[in-house]
N, C-alpha and C positions, 0 to 999 in steps of 0.2 A: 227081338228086333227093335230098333231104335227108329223112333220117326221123328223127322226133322221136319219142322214146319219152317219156312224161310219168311222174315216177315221182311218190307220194305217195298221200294217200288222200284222198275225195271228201268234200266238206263232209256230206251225208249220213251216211257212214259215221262219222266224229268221233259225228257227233248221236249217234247209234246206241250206241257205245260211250258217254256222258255219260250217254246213259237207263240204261243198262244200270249204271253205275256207282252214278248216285243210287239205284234201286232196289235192289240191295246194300245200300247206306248204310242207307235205309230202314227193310229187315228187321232187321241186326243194331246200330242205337244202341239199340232196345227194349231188349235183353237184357242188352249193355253197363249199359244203366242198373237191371236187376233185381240183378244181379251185384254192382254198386259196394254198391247198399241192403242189400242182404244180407251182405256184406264190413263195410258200416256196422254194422249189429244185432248183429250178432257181435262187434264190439271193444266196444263200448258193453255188451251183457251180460257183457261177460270184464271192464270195468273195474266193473262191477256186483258183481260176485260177488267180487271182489278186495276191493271196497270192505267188503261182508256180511261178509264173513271177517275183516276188518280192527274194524269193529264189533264183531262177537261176542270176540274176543279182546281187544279195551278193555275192554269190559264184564263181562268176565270176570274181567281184573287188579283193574279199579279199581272192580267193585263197583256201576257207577251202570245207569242205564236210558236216559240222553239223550250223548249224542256229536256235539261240532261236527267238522264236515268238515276246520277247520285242526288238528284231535286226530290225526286219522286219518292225513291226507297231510303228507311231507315229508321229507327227506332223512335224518331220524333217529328217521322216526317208522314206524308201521306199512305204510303204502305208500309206497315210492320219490318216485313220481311219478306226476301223474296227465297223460297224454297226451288233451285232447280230438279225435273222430275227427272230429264231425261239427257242430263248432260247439253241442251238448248242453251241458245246465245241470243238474246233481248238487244234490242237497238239499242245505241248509248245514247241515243236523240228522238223526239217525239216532235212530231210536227203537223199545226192544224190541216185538218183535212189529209193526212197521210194515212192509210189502214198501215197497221202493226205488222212487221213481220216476222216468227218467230225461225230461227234458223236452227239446223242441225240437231232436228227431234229424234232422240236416239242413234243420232249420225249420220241420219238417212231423209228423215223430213221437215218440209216447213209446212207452217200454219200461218193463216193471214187471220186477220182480226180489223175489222171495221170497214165503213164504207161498202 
């Protein structure tokens, strides 16, 4: 007599584990995606306040009250560079006493800065 031992695991059990896995997924891509937004907010007010500082110090030297964006950014000017994080769109004009307003954070938010 021949005995066959059958090894692997039963089409049920697979199922079982794939539920169990997509519900994993489930719970944590929410949080994943609160983390990245948050991650986003936070470069975008750091390139905010780089920028603020960067104004106030133009304005400062040179006396005036309006500042274009290409015054401010460039290899030889007051900020380095400007790294976009989230696809956002920076005023092309900075103006005393005006807060910052950062447009189209991830294509869905803005961020104010100042004031």
């Amino acid at each position: 007599m021949k005995s066959s031992s059958r090894k692997g695991f039963t089409l049920v059990e697979i199922m079982i584990v794939v539920v169990i896995i997509g519900l994993l997924a489930a719970l944590a891509i929410p949080g994943f995606q609160k983390i990245r937004s948050a991650t986003q907010d936070k470069a975008v007010m750091s390139n905010a306040r780089q920028l603020a500082a960067a104004t106030d110090q133009y304005m400062m030297e040179y006396g005036r009250s309006t500042v274009s964006l290409g015054s401010l950014v460039g290899t030889t000017n007051y900020v380095k560079s400007l790294d976009l994080v989230a696809n956002e769109v920076y005023p092309a004009t900075y103006v005393v006493g005006v807060p910052i307003t950062v447009l189209g954070v991830a294509g869905a938010r803005t961020i104010t800065y100042g004031l």
